[in-house]
C-alpha positions as CSV (number, residue, x, y, z in Angstrom):
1,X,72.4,55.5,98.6
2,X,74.6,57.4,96.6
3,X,74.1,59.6,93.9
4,X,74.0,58.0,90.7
5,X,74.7,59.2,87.0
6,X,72.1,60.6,85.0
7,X,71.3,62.0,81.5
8,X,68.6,63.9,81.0
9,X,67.6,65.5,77.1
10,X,64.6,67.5,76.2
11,X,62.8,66.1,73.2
12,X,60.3,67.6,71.1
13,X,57.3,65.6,69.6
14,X,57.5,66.1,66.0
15,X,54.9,64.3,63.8
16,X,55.2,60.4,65.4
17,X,59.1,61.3,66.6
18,X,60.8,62.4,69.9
19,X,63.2,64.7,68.5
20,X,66.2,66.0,70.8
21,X,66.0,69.8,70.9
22,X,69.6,70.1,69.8
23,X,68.6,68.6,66.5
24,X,65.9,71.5,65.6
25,X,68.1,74.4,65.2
26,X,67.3,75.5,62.3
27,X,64.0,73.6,61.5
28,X,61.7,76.2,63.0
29,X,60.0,76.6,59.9
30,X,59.5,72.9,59.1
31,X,58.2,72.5,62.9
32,X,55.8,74.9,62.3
33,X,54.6,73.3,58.9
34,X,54.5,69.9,61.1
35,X,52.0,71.2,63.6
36,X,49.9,73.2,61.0
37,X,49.3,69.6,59.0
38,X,47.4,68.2,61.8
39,X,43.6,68.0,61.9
40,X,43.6,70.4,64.4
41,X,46.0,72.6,66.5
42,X,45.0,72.7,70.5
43,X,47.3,72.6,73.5
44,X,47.7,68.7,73.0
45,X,49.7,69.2,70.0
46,X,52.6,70.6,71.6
47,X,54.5,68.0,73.5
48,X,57.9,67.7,74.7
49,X,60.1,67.7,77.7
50,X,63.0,65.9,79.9
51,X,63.7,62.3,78.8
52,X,65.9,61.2,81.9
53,X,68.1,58.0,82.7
54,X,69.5,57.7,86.2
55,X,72.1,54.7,86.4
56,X,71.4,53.8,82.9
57,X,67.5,52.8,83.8
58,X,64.6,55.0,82.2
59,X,63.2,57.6,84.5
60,X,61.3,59.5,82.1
61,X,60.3,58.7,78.6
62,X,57.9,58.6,76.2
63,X,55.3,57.6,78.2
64,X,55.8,60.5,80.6
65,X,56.6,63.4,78.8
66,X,53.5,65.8,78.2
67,X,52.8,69.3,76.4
68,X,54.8,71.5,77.2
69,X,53.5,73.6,80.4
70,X,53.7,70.4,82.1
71,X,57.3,70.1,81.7
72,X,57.8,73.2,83.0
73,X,56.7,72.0,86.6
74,X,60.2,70.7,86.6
75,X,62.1,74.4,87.2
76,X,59.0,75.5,89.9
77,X,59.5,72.3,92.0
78,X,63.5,73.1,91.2
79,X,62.9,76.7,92.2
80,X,60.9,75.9,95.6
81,X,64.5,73.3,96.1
82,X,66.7,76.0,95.7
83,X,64.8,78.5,97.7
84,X,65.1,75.8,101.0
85,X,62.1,73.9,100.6
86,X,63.0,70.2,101.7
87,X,60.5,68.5,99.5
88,X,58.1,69.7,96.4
89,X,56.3,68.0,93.8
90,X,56.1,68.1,90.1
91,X,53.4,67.3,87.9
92,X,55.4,66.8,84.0
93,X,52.6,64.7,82.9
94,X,49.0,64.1,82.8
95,X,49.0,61.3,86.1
96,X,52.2,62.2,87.6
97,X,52.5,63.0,91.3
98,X,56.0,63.0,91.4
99,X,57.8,63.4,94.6
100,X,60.8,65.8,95.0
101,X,63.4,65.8,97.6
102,X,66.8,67.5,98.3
103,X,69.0,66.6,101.3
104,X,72.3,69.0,100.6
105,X,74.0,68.1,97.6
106,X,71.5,65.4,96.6
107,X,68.4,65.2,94.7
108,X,65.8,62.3,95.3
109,X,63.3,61.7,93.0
110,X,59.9,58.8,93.0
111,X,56.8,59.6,90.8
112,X,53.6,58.1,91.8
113,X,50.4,58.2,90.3
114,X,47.3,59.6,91.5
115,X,46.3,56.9,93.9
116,X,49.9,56.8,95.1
117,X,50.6,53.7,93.3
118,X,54.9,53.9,92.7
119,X,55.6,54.3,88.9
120,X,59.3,54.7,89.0
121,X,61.6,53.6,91.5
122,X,63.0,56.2,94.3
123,X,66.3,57.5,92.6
124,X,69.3,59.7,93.5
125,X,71.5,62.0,91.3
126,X,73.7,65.1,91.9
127,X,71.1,68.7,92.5
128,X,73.2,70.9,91.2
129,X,74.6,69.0,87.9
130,X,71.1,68.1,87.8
131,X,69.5,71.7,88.1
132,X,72.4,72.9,85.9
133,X,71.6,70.3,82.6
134,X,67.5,71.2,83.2
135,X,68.1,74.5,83.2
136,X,70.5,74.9,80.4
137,X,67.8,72.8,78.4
138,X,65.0,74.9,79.6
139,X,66.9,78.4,78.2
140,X,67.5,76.4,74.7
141,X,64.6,75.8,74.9
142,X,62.4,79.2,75.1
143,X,65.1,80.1,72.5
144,X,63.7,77.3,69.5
145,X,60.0,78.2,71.0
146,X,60.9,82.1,69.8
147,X,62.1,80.9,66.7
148,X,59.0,78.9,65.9
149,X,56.9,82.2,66.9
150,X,59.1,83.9,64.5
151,X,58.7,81.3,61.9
152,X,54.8,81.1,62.4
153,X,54.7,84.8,62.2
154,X,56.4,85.2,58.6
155,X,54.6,82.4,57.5
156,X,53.1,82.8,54.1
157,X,50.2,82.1,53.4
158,X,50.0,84.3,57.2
159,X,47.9,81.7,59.8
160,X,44.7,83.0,61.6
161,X,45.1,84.8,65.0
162,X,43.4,81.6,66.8
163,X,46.0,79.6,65.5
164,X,48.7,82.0,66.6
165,X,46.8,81.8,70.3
166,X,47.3,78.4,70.3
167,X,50.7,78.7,69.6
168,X,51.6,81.1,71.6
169,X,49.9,80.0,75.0
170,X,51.6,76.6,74.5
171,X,55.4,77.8,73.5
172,X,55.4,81.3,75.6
173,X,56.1,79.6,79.0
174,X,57.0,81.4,82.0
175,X,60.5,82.6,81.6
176,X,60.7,84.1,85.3
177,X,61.5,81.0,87.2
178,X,63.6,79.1,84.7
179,X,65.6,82.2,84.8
180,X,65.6,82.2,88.5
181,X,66.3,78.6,88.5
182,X,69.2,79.4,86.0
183,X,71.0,82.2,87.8
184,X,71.0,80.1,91.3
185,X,72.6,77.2,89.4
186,X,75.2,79.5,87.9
187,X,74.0,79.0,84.4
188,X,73.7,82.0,82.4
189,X,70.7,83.4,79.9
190,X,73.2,81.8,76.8
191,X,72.7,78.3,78.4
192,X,76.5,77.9,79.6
């Protein structure tokens, strides 16, 4: 099978809404006003990752995009890829057991669930455009999460430390293998 076309777009859960990443610049603020208006602020609340369509067909979506340290699964399975591992798994959401495998220039990808039971269909799209557009996202990414620190932080009234923990542990991901992932894929710390 050849590789086919994909699109993939990180999305952030705000209030009921799936909201591209590239539409958030500048909405820190407001993001942070969204999360502090729920009952209460755990690791739940902070949701969002890689929507993908490969050959126009869903991949991931809605219904399997998690918080946020789930998504980042994504750049250690692409890390262990890159680093000559024939096959890895990622976990971006609650039941996935999704199955990773690169032969050369292409990337195949199948999630399963727990009791191996297929939920998506085997697929086949370009590694390195693939680990390119992930990665770029992923760098954008950490870059909106600092913002909303920086937002929650000059806050007024100021929010209590437990509620900064809770921020903090979901939006301060690990930035050493995305960057890792970034620099093998030729994509630099600006995202480009």
């Amino acid at each position: 099978m050849a590789p086919s076309p994909f699109q993939a777009e990180f999305r952030v859960l705000i209030g009921p809404d799936w909201v591209p990443l590239q539409d958030l610049g500048g909405l820190e603020a407001e993001a942070v006003d969204m999360y502090l208006r729920r009952p209460s602020v755990t690791c739940c609340s902070f949701q969002g990752g890689f929507f993908i369509d490969v050959g126009g067909h869903p991949f991931s979506d809605d219904g399997s995009v998690d918080e946020f340290w789930m998504t980042w699964s994504w750049f250690f399975a692409l890390k262990a890829l890159l680093d000559g591992a024939a096959e890895t798994g990622a976990h971006p959401w609650e039941e996935s057991h999704m199955r990773l495998w690169r032969q050369g220039d292409v990337l195949s990808m199948e999630d399963r669930s727990a009791s191996e039971k297929p939920l998506t269909p085997r697929v086949e799209v370009a590694f390195l455009p693939f680990a390119q557009s992930l990665a770029r996202q992923g760098l954008a990414f950490l870059a909106w999460a600092e913002r909303v620190l920086a937002a929650l932080d000059a806050r007024e009234p100021p929010v209590t430390d437990a509620l900064k923990a809770e921020f903090s542990q979901a939006l301060k991901l690990p930035r050493d293998v995305l960057e890792d992932v970034a620099s093998k894929v030729g994509v630099t710390a600006t995202g480009r």
